[in-house]
C-alpha positions as MATLAB code, in Angstrom:
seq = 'XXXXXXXXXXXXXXXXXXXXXXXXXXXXXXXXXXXXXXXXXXXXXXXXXXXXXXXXXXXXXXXXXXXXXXXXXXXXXXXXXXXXXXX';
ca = [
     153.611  137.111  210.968;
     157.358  137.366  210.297;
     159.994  134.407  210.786;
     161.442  136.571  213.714;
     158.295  136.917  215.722;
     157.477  133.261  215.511;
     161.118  132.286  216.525;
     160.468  135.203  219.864;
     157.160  132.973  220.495;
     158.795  129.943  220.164;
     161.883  131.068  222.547;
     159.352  132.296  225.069;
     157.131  129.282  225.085;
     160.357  127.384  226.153;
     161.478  129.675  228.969;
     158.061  128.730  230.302;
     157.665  125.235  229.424;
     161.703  125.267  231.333;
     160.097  127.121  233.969;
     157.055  124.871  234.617;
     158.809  122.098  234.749;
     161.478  123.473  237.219;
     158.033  124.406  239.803;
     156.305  121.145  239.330;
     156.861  118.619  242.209;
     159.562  115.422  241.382;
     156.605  113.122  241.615;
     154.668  114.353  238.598;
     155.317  112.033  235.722;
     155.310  114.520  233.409;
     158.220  114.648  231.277;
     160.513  117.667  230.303;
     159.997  118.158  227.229;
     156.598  117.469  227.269;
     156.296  120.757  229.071;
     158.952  122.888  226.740;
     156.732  121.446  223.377;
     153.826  122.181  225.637;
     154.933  125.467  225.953;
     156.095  126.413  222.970;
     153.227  125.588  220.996;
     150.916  127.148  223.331;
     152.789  130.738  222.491;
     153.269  130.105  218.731;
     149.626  129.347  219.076;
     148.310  132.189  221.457;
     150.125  134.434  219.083;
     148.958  133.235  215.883;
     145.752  133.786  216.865;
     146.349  137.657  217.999;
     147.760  138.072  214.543;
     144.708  136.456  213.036;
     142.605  138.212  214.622;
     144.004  141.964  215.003;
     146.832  141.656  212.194;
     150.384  142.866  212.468;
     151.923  145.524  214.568;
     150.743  143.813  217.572;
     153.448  142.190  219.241;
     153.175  143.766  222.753;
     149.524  141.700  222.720;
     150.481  138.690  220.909;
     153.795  137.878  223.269;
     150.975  138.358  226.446;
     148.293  136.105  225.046;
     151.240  133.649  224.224;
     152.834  133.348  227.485;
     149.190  133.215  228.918;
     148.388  130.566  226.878;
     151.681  128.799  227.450;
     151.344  129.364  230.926;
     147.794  127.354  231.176;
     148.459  124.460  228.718;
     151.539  123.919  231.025;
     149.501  123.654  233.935;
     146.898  121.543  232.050;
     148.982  118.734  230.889;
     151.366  118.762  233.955;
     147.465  118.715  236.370;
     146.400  115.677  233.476;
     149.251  113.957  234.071;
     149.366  114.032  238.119;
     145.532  112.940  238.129;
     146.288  110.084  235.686;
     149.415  108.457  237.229;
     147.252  108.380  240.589;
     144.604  106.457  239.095;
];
């Protein structure tokens, strides 16, 4: 995977941790850039594992499966954190 396709990940798992956190209520404790670091590693991730898996030319797929991952662990860890600050 080339330096420039991890950096387009990375830049795209922070638009969508930014976005996440700019949807979730004010009275989730979750913090900002928990979300963006959230984020980003969920679409370096999501694509590193396309590329592992199907190899390179791919990027179409891998940018999908990273924003979809991004997209969920952002609503995991922003759900975690709402159920544990009510506890």
């Amino acid at each position: 995977m080339s330096f420039f396709t991890l950096l387009w990940l990375a830049a795209l798992g922070l638009g969508i941790g930014a976005l996440g956190r700019a949807v979730i209520k004010d009275g989730t404790p979750t913090a900002t850039w928990m979300t963006t670091v959230v984020g980003v590693v969920g679409a370096v991730g999501g694509g590193s594992v396309i590329h592992a898996i199907l190899g390179d030319g791919h990027l179409l797929v891998a940018t999908a499966l990273g924003a979809a991952l991004a997209l969920l662990l952002v609503m995991a860890i922003t759900s975690w954190q709402r159920t544990r600050g009510e506890s």
